[in-house]
Structure formats: structure tokens, C-alpha cells
N, C-alpha and C positions, 0 to 999 in steps of 0.2 A: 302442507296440511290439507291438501286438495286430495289426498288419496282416500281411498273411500275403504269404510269399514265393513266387512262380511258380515253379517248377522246370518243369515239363512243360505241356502244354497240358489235361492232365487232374487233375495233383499243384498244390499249395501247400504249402507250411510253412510253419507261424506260427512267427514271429520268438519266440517264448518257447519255444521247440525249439531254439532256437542260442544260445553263451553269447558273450557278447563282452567281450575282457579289452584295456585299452587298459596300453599300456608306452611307454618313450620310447623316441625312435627312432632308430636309428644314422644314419653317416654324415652328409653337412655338414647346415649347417643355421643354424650360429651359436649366438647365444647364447639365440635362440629354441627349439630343438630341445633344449639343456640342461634347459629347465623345464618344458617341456610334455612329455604322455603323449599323442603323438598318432601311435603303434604301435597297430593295434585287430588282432587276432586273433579270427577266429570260427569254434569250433570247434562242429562237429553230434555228439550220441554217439548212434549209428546203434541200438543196443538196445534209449537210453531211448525214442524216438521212439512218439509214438500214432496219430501221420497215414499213416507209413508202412507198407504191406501184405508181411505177412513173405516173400513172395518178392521184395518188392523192398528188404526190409533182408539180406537172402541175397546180391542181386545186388550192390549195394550194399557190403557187408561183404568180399564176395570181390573187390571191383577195387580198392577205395576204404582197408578195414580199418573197425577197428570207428569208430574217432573219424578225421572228414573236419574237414581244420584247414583257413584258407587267412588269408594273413595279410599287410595293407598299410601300407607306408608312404613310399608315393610322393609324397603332399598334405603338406603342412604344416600343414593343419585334420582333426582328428578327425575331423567329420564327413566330410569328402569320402573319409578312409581305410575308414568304417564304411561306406560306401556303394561304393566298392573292394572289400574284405575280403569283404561280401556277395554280390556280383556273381561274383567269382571261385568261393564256397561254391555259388553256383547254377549256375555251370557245370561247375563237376569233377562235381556229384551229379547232371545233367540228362546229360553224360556216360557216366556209369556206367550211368546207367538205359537209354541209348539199345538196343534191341536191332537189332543191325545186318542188315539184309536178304540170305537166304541165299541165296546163288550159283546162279543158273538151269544147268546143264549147258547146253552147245552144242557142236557137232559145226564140226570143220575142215569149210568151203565146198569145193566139186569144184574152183573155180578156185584157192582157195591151198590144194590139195594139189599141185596142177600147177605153181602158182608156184614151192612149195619143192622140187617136184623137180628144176624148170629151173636152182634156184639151185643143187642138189647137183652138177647134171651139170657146171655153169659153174668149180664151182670144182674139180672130178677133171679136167676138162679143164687148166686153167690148171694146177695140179698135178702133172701129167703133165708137158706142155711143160716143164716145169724140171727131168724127170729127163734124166740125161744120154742118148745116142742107145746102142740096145744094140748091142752087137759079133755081129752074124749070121755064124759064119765057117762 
């Protein structure tokens, strides 16, 4: 459990930084799913963390909250749900961490100002045409 979790191309979290709580699992299943604990929940608590660099337990903390849960029980083997439950933990936190690329300004082009003028003029024209004719007397 010492192998450490990718999150970023620069981050890892070692797996003894997440706590994982297996429960039984709703829904069918049969008489299988009656006996076994093969619900894994894996929760990160973002404060205790020593890997994480506190502006990115900030960033973190502000989209995410202080404890990032994520929790599977899609498989019918534990294992494949801890291995689920993980995967999800890694990408809601690789999420949060994403910072997203800030908006270049750009200026409306000389031809679609021209385009949306033609479309103004096209629809005052058609517009018109459906007021009724005026009475010149």
C-alpha cells in the first residue's frame, strides 16, 4: 500500500494518505452481496496531507471541502471496487487542481462586423415589410 497515487504529472499521493472503509453494498446482487463488504469508500482529509503544497490544499479545500470522499460499488470483488473508488479519488483531486487557461481577449474581425450588420439590416427590412402600408392622405 506504499505505492504512491498519480494525480498530476508532477503530484503523487501515497496510498497511506487515503483511508479506505469497505461496507456492504446495496442494490441486487443476491445472496452474494448479503455477506460480503464489497462497498470501499476512499476518503483523502485534505489538512492531514504532507505531500500536498498548501496552496494546493487551498485550492483543493475551496472546490473539493476539507475531506474528498469517492465511493464504489459497481464490481462484485472488492478489489475491482478499491481500484474504482481510487480512480474516481484521483480524478475529482486532479480536477480541482486543474488551473484552467485564462481567456486571450480578441476583437470582432472587419468582416463579421459587416456580416452582423447585414444581418441587422435583413431583419429591419423583413420587419418592416409586415408593417401595414401607411395612409399618406
Amino acid at each position: 500500500m506504499d505505492d504512491p497515487m498519480p494525480i498530476t504529472d508532477h503530484l503523487a499521493l501515497p496510498l497511506s494518505e487515503v483511508t479506505l472503509r469497505a461496507s456492504r453494498s446495496s442494490g441486487p446482487g443476491g445472496q452474494h452481496a448479503n455477506v460480503t463488504a464489497s462497498r470501499i469508500e476512499a476518503v483523502f482529509d485534505v489538512d492531514a496531507s504532507a505531500t500536498l503544497a498548501p496552496w494546493q490544499k487551498a485550492r483543493i479545500a475551496a472546490r473539493l471541502g476539507r475531506r474528498v470522499t469517492a465511493v464504489s460499488q459497481d464490481a462484485r470483488s472488492q478489489a475491482v471496487n478499491r481500484e474504482l473508488a481510487l480512480e474516481r479519488l484521483r480524478e475529482r483531486l486532479a480536477a480541482a487542481l486543474a488551473v484552467p487557461r485564462p481567456r486571450t481577449k480578441t476583437r470582432p474581425t472587419r468582416a463579421s462586423r459587416r456580416r452582423h450588420a447585414q444581418a441587422k439590416q435583413r431583419n429591419s427590412a423583413r420587419k418592416q415589410a409586415r408593417r401595414p402600408p401607411r395612409g399618406d392622405d
